[in-house]
mmCIF file of the C-alpha atoms, coordinates in Angstrom:
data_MODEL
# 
_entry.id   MODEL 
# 
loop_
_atom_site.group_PDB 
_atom_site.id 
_atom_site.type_symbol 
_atom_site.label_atom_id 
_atom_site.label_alt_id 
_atom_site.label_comp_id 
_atom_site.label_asym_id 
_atom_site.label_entity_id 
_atom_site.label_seq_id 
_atom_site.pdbx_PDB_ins_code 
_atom_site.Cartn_x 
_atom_site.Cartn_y 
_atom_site.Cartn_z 
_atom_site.occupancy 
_atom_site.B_iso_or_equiv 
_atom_site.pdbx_formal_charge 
_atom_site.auth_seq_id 
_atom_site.auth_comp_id 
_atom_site.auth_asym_id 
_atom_site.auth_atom_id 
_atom_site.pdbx_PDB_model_num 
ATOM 1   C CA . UNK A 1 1   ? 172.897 56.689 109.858 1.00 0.00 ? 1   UNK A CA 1 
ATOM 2   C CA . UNK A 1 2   ? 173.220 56.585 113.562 1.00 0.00 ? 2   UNK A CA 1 
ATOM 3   C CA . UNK A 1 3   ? 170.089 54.947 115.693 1.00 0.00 ? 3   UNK A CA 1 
ATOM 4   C CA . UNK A 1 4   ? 169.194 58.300 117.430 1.00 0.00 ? 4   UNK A CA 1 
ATOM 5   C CA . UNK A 1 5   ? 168.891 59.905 114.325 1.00 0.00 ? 5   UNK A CA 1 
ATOM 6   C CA . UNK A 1 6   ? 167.247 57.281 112.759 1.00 0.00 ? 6   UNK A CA 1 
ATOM 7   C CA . UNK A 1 7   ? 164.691 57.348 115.643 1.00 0.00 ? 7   UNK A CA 1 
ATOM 8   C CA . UNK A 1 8   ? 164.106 60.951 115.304 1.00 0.00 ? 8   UNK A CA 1 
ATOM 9   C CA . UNK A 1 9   ? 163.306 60.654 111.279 1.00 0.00 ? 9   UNK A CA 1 
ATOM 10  C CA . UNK A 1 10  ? 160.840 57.685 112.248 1.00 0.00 ? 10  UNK A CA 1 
ATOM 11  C CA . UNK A 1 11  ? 159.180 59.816 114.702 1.00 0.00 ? 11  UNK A CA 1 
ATOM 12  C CA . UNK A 1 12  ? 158.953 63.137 112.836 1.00 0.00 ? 12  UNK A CA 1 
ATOM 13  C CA . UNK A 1 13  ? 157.501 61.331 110.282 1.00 0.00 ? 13  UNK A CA 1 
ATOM 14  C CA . UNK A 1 14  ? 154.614 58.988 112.346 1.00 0.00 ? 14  UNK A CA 1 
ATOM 15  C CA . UNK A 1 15  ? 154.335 62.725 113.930 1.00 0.00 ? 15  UNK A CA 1 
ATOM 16  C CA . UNK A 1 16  ? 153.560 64.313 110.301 1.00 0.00 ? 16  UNK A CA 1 
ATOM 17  C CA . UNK A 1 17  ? 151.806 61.308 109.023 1.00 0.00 ? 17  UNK A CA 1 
ATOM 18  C CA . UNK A 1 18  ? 149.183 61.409 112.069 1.00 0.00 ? 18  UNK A CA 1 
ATOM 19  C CA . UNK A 1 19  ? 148.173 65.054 111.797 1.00 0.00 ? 19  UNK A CA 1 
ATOM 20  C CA . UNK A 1 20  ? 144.521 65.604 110.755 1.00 0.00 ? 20  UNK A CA 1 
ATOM 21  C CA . UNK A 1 21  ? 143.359 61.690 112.748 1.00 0.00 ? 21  UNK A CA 1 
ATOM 22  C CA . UNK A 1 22  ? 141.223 62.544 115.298 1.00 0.00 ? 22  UNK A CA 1 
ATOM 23  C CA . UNK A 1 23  ? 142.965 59.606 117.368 1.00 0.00 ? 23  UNK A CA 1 
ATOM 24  C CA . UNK A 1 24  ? 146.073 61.077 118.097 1.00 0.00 ? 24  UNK A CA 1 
ATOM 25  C CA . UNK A 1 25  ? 145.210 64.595 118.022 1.00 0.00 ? 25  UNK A CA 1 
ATOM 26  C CA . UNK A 1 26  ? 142.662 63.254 121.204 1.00 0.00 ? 26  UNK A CA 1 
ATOM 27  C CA . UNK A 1 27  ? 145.508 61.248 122.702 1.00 0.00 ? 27  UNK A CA 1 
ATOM 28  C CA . UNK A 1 28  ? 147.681 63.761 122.737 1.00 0.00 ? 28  UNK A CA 1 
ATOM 29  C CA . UNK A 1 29  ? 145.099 66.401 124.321 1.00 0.00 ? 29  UNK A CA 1 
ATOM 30  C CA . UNK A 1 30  ? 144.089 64.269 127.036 1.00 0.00 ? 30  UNK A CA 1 
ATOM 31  C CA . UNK A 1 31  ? 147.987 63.095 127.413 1.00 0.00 ? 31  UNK A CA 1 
ATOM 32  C CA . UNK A 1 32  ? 148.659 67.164 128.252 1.00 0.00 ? 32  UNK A CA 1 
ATOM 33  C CA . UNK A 1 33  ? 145.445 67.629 129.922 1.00 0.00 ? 33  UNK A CA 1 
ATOM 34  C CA . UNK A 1 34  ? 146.291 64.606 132.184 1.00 0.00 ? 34  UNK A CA 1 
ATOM 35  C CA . UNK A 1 35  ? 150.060 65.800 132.851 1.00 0.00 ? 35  UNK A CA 1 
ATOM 36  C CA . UNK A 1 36  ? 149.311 69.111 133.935 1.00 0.00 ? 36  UNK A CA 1 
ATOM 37  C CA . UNK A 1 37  ? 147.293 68.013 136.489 1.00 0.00 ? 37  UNK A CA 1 
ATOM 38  C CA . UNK A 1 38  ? 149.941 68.143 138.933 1.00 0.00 ? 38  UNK A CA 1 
ATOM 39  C CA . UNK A 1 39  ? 149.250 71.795 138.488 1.00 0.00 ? 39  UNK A CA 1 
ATOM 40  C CA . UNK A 1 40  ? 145.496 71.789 138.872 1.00 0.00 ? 40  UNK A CA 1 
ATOM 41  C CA . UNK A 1 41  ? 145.282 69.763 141.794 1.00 0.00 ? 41  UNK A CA 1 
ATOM 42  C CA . UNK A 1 42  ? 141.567 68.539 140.745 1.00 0.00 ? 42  UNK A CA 1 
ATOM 43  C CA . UNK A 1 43  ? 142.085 64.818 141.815 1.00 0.00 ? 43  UNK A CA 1 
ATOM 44  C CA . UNK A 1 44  ? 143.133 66.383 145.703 1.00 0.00 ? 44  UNK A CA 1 
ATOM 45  C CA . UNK A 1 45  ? 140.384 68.642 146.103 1.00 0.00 ? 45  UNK A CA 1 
ATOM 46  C CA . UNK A 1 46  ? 137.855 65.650 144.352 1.00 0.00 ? 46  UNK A CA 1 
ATOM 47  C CA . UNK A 1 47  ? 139.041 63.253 146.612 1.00 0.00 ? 47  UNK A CA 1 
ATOM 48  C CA . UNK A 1 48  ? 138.786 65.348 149.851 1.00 0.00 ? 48  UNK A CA 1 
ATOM 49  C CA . UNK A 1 49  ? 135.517 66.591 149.262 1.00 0.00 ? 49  UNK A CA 1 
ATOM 50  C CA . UNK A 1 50  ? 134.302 63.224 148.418 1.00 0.00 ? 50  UNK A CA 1 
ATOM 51  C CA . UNK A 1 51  ? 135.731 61.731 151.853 1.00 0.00 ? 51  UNK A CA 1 
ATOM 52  C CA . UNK A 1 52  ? 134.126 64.575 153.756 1.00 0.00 ? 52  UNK A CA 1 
ATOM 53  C CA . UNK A 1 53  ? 130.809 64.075 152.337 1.00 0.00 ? 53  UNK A CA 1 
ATOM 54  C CA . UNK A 1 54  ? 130.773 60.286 152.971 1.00 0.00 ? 54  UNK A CA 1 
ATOM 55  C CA . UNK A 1 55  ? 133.460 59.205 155.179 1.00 0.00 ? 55  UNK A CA 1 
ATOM 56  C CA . UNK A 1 56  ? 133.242 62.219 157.254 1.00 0.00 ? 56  UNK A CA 1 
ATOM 57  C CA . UNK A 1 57  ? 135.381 65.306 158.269 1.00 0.00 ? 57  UNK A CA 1 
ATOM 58  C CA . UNK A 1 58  ? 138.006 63.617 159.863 1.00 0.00 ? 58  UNK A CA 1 
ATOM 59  C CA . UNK A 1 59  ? 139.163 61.717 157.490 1.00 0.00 ? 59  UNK A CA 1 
ATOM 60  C CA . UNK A 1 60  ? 138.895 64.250 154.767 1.00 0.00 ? 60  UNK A CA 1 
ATOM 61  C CA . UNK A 1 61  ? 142.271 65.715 155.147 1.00 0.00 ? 61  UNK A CA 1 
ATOM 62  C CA . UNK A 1 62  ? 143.897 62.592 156.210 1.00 0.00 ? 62  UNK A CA 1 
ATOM 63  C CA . UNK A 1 63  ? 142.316 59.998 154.089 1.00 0.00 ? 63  UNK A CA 1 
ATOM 64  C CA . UNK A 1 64  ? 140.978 62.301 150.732 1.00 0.00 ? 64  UNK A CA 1 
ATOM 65  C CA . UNK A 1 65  ? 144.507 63.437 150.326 1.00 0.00 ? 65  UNK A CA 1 
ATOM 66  C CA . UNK A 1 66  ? 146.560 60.903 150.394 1.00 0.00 ? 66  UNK A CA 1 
ATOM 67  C CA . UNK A 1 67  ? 143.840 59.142 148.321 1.00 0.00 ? 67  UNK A CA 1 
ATOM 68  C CA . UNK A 1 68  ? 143.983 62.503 145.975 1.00 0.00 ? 68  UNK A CA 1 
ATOM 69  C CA . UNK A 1 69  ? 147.846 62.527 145.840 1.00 0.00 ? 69  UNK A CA 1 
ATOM 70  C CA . UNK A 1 70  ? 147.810 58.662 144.548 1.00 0.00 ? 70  UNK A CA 1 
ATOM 71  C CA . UNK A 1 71  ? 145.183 59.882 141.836 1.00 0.00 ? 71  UNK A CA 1 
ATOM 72  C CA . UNK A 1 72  ? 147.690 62.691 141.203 1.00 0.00 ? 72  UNK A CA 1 
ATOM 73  C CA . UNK A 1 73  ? 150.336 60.777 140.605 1.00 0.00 ? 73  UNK A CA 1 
ATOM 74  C CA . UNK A 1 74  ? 148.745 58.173 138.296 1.00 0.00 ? 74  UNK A CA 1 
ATOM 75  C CA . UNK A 1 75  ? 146.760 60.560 136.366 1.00 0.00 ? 75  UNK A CA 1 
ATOM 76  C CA . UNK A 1 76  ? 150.342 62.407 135.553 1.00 0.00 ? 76  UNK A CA 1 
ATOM 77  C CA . UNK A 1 77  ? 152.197 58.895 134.640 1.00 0.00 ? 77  UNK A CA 1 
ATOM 78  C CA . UNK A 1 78  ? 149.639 58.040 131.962 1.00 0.00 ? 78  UNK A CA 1 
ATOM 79  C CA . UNK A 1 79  ? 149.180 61.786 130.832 1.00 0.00 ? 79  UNK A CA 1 
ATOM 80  C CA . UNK A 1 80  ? 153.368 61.295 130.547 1.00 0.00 ? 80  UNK A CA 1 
ATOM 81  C CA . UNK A 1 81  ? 152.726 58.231 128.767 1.00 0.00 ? 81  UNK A CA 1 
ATOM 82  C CA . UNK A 1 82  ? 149.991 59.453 126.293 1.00 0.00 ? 82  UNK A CA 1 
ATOM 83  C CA . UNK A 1 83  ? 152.092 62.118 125.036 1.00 0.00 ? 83  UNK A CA 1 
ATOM 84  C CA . UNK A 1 84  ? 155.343 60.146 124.505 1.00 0.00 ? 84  UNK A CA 1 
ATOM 85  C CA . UNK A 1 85  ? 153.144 57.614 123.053 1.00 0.00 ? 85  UNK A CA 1 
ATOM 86  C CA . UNK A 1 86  ? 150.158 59.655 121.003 1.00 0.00 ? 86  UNK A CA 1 
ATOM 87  C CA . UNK A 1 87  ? 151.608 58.471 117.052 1.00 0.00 ? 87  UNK A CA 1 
ATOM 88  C CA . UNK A 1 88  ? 151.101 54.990 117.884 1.00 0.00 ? 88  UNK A CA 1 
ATOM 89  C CA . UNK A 1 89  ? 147.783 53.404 117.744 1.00 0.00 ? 89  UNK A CA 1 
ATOM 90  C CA . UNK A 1 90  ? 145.212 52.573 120.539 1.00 0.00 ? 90  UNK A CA 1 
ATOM 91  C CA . UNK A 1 91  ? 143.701 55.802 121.486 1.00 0.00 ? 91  UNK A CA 1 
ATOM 92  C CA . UNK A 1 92  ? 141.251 54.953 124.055 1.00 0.00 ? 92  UNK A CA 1 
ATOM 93  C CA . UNK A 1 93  ? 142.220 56.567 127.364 1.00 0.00 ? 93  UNK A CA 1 
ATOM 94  C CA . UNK A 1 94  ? 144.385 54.253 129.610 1.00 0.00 ? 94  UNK A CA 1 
ATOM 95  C CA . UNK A 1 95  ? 142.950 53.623 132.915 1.00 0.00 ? 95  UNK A CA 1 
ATOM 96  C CA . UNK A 1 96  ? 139.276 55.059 132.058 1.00 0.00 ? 96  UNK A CA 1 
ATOM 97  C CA . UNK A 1 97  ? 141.177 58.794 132.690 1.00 0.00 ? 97  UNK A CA 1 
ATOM 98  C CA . UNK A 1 98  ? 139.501 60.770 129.786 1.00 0.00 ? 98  UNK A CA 1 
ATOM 99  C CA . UNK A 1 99  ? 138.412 64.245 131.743 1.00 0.00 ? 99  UNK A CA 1 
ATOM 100 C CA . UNK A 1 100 ? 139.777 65.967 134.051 1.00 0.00 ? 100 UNK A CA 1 
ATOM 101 C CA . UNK A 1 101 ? 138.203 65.471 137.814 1.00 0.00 ? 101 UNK A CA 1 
ATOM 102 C CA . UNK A 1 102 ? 137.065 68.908 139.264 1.00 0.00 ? 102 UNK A CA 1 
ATOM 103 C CA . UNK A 1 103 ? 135.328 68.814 143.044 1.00 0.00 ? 103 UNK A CA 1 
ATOM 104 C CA . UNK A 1 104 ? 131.130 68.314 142.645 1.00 0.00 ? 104 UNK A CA 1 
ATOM 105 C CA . UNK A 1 105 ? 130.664 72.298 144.064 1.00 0.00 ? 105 UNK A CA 1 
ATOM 106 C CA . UNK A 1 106 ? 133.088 73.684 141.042 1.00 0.00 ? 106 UNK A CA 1 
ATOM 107 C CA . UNK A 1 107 ? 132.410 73.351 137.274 1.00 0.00 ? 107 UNK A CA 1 
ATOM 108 C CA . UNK A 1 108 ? 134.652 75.884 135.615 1.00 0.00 ? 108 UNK A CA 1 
ATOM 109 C CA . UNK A 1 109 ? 133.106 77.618 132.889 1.00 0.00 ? 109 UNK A CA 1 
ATOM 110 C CA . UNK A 1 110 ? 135.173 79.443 129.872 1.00 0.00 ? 110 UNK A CA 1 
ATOM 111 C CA . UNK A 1 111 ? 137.912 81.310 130.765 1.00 0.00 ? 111 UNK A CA 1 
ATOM 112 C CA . UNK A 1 112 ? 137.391 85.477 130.258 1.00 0.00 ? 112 UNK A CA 1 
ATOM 113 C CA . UNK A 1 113 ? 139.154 86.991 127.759 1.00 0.00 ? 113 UNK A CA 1 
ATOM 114 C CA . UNK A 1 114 ? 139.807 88.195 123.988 1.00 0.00 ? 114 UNK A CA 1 
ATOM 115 C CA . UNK A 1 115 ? 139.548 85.037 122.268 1.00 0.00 ? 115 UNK A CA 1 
ATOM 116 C CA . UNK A 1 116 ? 135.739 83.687 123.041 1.00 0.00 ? 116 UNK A CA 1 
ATOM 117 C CA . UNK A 1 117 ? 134.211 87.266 123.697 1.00 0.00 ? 117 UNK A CA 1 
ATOM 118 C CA . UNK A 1 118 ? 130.869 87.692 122.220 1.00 0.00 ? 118 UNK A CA 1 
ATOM 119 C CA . UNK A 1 119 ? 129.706 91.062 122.359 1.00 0.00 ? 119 UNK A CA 1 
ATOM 120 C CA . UNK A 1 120 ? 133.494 93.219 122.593 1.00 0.00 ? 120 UNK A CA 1 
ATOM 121 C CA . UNK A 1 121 ? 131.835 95.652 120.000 1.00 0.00 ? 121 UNK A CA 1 
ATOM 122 C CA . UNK A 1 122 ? 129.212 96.600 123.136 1.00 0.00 ? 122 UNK A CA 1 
ATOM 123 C CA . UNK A 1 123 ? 131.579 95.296 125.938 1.00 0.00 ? 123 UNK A CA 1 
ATOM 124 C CA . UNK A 1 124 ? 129.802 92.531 126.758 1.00 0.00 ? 124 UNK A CA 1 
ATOM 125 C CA . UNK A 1 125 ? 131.072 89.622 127.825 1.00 0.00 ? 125 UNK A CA 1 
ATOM 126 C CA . UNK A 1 126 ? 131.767 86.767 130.552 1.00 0.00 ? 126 UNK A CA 1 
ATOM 127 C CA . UNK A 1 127 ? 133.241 83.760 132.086 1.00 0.00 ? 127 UNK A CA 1 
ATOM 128 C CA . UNK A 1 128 ? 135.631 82.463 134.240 1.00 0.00 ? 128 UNK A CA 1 
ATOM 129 C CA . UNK A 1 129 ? 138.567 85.103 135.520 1.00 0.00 ? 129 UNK A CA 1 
ATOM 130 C CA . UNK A 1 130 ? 140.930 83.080 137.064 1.00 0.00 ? 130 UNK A CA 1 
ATOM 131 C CA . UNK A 1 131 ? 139.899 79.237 136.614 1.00 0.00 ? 131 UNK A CA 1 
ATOM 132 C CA . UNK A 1 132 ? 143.714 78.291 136.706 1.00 0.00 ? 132 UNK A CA 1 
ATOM 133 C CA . UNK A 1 133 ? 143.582 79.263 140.885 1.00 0.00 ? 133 UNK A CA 1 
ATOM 134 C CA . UNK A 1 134 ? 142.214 76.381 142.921 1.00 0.00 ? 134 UNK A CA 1 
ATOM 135 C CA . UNK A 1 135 ? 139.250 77.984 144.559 1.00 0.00 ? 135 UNK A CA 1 
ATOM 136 C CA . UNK A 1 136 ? 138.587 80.605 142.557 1.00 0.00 ? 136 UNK A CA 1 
ATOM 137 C CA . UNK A 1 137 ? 134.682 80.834 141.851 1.00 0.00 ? 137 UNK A CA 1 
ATOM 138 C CA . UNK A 1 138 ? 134.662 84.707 140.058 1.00 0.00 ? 138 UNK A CA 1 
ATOM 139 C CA . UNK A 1 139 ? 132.688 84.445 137.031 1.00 0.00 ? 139 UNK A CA 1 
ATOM 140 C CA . UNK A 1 140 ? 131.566 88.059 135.114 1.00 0.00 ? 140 UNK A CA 1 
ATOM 141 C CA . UNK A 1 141 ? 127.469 88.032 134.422 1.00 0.00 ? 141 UNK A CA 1 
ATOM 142 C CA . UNK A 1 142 ? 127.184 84.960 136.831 1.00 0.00 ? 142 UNK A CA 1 
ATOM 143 C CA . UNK A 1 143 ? 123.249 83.984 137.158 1.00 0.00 ? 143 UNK A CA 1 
# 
């Protein structure tokens, strides 16, 4: 049996084997919660909201983004790395990155739609209708 293949067997079956641990089911969450921030874009907006509020506007768009990029960039290399890595033990988050970062003035709610409406029967309903755009602050039956 060739290595490759042999490495593929191994890791189907660590991958089958793991299913139903809470560990790497976690891992591997955060690991595709953590790469996709790249998309998000949480970290930037965090970090230049944070330097405007206490290093001042000028230095928010110079300083908070280049400080949110870096946080960009790392939390996507260990998100890379907990996914490639979830079957093998150690799940505690690497680096102390367990959530996702979101700017202080934005907590995004639940995301409208089908799948966590309460009251369809009536059509009732709310939440979030387009968390995945940066900015977006929409929510249906907002108090």
């Amino acid at each position: 049996m060739k290595t490759p293949t042999r490495f593929l067997i191994i890791t189907v079956l660590l991958t089958l084997f793991s299913f139903g641990c809470s560990g790497p089911e976690k891992k591997l969450g955060r690991g595709i919660s953590n790469t996709m921030e790249v998309v998000r874009l949480g970290e930037v907006r965090h970090s230049i909201e944070h330097a405007y509020l206490w290093e001042g506007f000028r230095k928010a768009y110079t300083t908070g983004l280049v400080r949110g990029i870096n946080n960009t960039i790392k939390r996507t290399a260990v998100g890379l790395y907990e996914v490639v890595t979830f079957p093998i033990p150690s799940y505690e988050p690497v680096f102390g990155l367990d959530d996702p970062v979101y700017p202080e003035s934005y907590t995004p709610g639940v995301m409208e739609g089908p799948t966590l409406n309460t009251d369809v029967a009536m059509g009732f309903s709310g939440g979030d209708v387009a968390p995945f755009i940066p900015g977006s602050r929409f929510r249906i039956f907002e108090n």
